[in-house]
PAMARPA-650073 format. One record per residue (C-alpha): residue number from 1; residue in three letters; x, y, z. Coordinates in pm, 1 decimal, decimal comma, padded with zeros to 6 digits. Example, Ala and Ser with C-alpha at 12.3 -4.5 7.8 and 13.67 -1.06 7.14 Angstrom:
residues 2
+-----+---------+----------+----------+----------+
| num | residuo |        u |        v |        w |
+-----+---------+----------+----------+----------+
|   1 |     ALA |  01230,0 | -00450,0 |  00780,0 |
|   2 |     SER |  01367,0 | -00106,0 |  00714,0 |
+-----+---------+----------+----------+----------+
END
This chain:
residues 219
+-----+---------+----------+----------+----------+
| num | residuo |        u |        v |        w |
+-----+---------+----------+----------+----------+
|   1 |     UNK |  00000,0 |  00000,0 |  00000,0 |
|   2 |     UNK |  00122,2 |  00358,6 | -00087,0 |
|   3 |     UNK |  00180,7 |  00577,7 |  00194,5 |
|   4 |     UNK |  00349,1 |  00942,8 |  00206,9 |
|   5 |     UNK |  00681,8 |  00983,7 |  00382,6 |
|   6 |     UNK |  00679,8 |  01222,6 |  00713,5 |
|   7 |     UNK |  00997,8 |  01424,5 |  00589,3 |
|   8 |     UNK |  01367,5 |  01333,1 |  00353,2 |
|   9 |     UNK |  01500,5 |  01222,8 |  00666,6 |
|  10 |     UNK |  01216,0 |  00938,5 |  00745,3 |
|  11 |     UNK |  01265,8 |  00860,4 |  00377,4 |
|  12 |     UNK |  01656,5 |  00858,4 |  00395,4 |
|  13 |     UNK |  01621,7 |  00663,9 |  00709,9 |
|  14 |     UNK |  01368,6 |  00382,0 |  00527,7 |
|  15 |     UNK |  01571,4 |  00364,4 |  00203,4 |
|  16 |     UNK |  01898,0 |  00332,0 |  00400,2 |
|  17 |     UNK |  01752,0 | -00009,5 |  00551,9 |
|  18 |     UNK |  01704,7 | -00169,4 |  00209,9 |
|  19 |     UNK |  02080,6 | -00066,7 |  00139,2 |
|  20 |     UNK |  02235,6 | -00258,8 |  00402,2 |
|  21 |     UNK |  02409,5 | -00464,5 |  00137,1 |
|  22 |     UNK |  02636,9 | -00201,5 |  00031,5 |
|  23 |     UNK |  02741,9 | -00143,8 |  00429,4 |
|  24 |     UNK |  03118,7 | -00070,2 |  00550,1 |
|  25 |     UNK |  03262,5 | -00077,5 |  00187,1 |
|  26 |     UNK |  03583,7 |  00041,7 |  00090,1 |
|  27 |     UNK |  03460,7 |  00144,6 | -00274,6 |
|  28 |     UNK |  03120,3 |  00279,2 | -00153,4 |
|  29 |     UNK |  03051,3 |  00675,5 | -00249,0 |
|  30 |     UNK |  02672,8 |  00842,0 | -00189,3 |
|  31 |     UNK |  02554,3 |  01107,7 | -00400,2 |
|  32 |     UNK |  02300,5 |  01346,5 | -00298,8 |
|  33 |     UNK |  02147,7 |  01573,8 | -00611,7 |
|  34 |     UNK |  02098,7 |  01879,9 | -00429,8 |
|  35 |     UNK |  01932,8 |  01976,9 | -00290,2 |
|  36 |     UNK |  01629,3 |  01777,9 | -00134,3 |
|  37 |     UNK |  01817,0 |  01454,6 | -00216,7 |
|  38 |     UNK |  02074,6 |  01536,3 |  00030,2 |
|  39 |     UNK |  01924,3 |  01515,1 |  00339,9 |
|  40 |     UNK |  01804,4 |  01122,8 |  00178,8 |
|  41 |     UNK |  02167,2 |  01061,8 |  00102,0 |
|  42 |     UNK |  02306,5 |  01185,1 |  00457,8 |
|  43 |     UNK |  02065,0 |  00924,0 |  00621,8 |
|  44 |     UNK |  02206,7 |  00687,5 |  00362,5 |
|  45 |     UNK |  02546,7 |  00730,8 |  00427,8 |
|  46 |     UNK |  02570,7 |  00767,6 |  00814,1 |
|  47 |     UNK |  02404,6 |  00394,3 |  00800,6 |
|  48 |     UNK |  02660,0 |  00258,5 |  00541,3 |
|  49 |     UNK |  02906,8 |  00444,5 |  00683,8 |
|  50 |     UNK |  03019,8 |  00581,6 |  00361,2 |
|  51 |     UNK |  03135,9 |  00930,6 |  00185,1 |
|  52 |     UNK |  02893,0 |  01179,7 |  00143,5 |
|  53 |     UNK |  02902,9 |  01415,4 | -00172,8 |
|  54 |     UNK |  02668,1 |  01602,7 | -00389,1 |
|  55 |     UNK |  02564,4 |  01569,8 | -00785,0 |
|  56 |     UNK |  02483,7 |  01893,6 | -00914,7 |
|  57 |     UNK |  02270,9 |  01904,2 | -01214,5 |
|  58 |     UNK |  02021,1 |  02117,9 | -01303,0 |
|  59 |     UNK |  01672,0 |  02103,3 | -01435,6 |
|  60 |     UNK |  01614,4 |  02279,6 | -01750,7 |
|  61 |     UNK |  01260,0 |  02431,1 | -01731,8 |
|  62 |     UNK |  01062,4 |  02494,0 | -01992,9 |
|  63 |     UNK |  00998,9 |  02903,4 | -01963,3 |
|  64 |     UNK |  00599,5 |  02980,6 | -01812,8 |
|  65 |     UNK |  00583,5 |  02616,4 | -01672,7 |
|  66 |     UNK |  00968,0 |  02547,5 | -01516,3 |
|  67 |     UNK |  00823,8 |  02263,9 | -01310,2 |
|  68 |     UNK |  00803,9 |  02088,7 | -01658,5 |
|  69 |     UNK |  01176,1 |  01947,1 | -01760,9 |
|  70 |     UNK |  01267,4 |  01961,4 | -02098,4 |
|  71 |     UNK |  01634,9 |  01846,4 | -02036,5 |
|  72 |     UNK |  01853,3 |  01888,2 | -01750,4 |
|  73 |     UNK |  02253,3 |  01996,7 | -01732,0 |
|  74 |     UNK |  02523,8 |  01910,4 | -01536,1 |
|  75 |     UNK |  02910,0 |  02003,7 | -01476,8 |
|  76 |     UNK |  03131,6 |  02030,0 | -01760,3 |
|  77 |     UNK |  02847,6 |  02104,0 | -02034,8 |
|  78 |     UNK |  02737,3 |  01729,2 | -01981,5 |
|  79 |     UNK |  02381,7 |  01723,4 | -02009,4 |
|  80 |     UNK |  02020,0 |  01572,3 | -02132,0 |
|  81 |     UNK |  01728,9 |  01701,5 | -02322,6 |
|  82 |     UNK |  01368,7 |  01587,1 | -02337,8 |
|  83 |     UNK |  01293,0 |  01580,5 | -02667,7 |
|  84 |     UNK |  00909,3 |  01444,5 | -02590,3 |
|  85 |     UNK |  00868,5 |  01725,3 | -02421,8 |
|  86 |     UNK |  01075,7 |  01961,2 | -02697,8 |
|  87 |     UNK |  00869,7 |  01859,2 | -02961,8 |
|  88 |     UNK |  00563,7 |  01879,1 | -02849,7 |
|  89 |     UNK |  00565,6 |  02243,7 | -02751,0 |
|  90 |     UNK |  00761,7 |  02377,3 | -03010,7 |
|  91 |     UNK |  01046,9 |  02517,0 | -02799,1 |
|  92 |     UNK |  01319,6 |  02608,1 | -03052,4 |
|  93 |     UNK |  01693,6 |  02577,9 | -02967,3 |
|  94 |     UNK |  01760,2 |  02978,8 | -02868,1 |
|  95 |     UNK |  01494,9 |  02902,0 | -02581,7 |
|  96 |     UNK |  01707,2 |  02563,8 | -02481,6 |
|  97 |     UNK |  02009,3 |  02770,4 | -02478,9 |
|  98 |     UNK |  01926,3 |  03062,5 | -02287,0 |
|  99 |     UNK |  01736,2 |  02837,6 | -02025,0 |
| 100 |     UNK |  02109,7 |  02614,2 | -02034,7 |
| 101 |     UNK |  02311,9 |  02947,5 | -02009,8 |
| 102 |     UNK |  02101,2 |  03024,4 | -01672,8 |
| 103 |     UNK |  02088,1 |  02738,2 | -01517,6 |
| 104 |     UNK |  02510,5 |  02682,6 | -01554,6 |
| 105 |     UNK |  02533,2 |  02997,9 | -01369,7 |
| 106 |     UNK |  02395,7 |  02840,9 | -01067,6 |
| 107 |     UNK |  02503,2 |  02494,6 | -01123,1 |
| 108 |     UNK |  02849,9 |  02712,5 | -01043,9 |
| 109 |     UNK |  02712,7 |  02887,1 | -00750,2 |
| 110 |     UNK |  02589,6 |  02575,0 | -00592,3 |
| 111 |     UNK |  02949,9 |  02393,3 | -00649,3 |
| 112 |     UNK |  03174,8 |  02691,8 | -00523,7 |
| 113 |     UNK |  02872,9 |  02728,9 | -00222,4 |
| 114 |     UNK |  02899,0 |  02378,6 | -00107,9 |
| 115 |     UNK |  03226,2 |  02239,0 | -00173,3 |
| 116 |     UNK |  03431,1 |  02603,2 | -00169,5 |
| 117 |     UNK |  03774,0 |  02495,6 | -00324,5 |
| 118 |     UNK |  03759,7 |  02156,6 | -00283,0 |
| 119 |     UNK |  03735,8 |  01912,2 | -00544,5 |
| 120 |     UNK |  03450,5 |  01708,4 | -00563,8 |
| 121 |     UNK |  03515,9 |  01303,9 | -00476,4 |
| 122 |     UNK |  03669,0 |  01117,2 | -00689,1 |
| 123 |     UNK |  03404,4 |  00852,5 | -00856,7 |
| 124 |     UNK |  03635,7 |  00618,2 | -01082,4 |
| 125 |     UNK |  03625,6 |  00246,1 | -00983,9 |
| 126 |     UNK |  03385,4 |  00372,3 | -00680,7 |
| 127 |     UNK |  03073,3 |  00211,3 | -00642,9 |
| 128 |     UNK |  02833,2 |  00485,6 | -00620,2 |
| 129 |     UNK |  02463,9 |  00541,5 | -00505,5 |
| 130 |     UNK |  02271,9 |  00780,5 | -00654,9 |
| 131 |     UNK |  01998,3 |  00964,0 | -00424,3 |
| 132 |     UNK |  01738,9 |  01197,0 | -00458,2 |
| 133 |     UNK |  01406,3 |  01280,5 | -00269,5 |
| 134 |     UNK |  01232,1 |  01100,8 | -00550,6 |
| 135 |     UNK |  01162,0 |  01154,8 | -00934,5 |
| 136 |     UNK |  00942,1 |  01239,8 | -01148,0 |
| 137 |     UNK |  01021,0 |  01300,3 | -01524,1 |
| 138 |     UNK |  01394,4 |  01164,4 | -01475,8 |
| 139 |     UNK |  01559,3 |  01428,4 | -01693,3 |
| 140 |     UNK |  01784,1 |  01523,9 | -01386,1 |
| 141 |     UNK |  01828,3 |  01194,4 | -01284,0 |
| 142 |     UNK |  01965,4 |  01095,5 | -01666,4 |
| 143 |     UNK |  02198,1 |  01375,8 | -01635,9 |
| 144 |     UNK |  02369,4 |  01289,1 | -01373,3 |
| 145 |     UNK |  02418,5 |  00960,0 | -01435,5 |
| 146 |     UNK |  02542,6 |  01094,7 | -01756,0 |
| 147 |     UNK |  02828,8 |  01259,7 | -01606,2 |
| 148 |     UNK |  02898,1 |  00944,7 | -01355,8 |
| 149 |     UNK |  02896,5 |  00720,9 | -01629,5 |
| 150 |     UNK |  03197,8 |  00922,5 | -01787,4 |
| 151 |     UNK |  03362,2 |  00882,6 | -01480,2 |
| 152 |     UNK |  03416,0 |  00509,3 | -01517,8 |
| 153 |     UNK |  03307,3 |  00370,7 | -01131,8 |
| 154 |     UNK |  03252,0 |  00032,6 | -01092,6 |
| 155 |     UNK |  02844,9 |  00020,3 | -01029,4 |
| 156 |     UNK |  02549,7 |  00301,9 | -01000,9 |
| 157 |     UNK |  02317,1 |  00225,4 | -00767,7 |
| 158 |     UNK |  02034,4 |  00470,2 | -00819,8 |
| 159 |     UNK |  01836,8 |  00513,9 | -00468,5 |
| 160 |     UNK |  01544,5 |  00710,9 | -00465,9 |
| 161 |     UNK |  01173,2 |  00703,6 | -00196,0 |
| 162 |     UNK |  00891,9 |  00741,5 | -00463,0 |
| 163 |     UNK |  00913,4 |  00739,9 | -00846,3 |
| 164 |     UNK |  00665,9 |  00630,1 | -01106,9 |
| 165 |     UNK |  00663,7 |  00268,5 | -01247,6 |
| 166 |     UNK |  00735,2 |  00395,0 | -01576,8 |
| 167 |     UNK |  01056,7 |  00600,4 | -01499,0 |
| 168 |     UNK |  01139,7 |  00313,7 | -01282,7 |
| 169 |     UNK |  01098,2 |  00064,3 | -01566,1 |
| 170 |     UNK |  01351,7 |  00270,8 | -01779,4 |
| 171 |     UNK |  01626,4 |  00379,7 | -01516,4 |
| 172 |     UNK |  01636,2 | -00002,1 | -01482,6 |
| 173 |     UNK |  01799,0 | -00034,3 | -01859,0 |
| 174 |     UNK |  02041,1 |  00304,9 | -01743,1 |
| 175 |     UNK |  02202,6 |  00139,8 | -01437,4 |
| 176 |     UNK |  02372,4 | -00149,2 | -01268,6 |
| 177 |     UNK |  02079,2 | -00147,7 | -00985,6 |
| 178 |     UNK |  01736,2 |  00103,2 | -00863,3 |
| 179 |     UNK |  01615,6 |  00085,5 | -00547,9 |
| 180 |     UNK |  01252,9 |  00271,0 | -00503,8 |
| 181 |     UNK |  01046,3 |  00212,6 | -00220,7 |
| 182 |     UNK |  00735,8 |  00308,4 | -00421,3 |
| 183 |     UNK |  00641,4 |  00301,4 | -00787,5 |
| 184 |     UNK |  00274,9 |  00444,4 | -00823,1 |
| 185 |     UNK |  00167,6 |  00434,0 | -01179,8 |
| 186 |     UNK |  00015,4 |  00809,4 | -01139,9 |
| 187 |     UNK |  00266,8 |  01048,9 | -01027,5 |
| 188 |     UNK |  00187,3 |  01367,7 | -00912,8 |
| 189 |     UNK |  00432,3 |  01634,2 | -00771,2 |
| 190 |     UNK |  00694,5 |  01475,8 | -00536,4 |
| 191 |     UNK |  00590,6 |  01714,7 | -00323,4 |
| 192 |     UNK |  00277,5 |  01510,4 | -00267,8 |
| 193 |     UNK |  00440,5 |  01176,1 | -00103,8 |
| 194 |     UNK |  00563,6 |  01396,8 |  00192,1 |
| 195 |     UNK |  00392,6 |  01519,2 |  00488,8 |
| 196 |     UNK |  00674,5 |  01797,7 |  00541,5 |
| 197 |     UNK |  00874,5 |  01874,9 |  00176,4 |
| 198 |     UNK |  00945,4 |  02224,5 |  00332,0 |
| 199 |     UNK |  01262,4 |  02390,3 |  00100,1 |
| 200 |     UNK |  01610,6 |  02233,2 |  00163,7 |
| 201 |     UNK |  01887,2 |  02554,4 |  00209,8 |
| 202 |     UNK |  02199,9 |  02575,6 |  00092,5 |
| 203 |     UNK |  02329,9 |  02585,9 |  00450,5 |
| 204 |     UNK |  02161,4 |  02291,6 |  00544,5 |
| 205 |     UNK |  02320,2 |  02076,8 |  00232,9 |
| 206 |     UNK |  02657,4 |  02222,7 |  00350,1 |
| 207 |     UNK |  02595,2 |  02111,5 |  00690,5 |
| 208 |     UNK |  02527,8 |  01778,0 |  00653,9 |
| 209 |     UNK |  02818,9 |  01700,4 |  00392,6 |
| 210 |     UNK |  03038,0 |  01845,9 |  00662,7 |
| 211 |     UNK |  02832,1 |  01617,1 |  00976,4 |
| 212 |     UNK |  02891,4 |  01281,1 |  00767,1 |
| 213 |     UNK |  03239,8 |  01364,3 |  00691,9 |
| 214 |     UNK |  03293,6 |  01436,7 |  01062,1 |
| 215 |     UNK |  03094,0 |  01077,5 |  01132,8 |
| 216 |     UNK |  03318,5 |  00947,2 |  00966,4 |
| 217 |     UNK |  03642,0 |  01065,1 |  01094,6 |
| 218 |     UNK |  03494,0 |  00949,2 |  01407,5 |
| 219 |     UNK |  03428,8 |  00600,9 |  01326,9 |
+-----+---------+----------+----------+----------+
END
């Protein structure tokens, strides 16, 4: 039976049980896509006891309706575009670009605001789990494991609370392994499958990359 999630961290805390698996490896990375899938990914990682980083795409929106993806863009020009969604409205390629040329700008500011000058983790020959607070088109989600795939790790793991069963069905040809705790075959905003989906800050994704990092040192 479908049920909403309280809050990320109830959902962080439910997907991190069905994860145990991956526990106390050496080659284990989580990725949070910032920034309501970090607080997921935290919950993840304290559990495995593994690094905690973020993936920063961004959603490209179509202009009057930016809830609607028609691609998505992540560092180093990678990037996706929707072309069901392209097509059907008519959006010509100056639109795309200017949207892209936005959204890079802060794709930047989020990097040099969470990280500051440090690099981000190093993915090659990592297994790495994926995480956000759930999906719903999967254009950001097919960026960034764009990007990882160019990376070369070992395995993506893609780890998300709520996504529907047909974006499930595909992201299952995309990756070594999904884990979803619930696949409704209507999806609505993600919004919806949370009691509390109040905005994640920027301080608060900072925060917790720099709490699992100090778990860790710790442990």
């Amino acid at each position: 039976m479908l049920k909403r999630f309280h809050s990320r961290t109830e959902a962080g805390q439910i997907l991190a049980q069905h994860l145990t698996a991956y526990a106390h490896r050496e080659d284990l990375l989580v990725l949070g896509l910032p920034r309501g899938g970090v607080p997921v990914a935290f919950e993840v990682a304290k559990t495995l006891n593994a690094p905690l980083d973020v993936c920063i795409v961004r959603k490209l929106g179509v202009p009057g309706h930016k809830e609607l993806a028609m691609g998505a863009i992540a560092g180093g020009g990678m990037g996706v575009l929707n072309y069901d969604v392209i097509n059907a409205l008519g959006i010509d390629r100056e639109v795309i670009e200017i949207v892209a040329a936005e959204e890079l700008q802060e794709l930047q500011r989020r990097d040099r605001t969470y990280r500051g000058d440090a690099p981000p983790l190093n993915v090659k020959n990592k297994t790495v789990i994926l995480i956000d607070d759930g999906i719903a088109t999967g254009s950001t989600m097919r960026a960034a494991i764009t990007i990882l795939k160019q990376q070369q790790p070992t395995k993506i793991v893609v780890a998300v609370p709520v996504a529907p069963t047909s974006t499930y069905q595909e992201l299952q040809l995309e990756v070594d392994e999904i884990v979803c705790l619930q696949t409704p075959k209507q999806m609505s905003a993600i919004g919806f499958w949370y009691e509390d989906f109040s905005q994640t800050t920027d301080e608060e994704v900072r925060a917790l990359l720099a709490k699992q990092s100090d778990l860790r040192k710790l442990s």
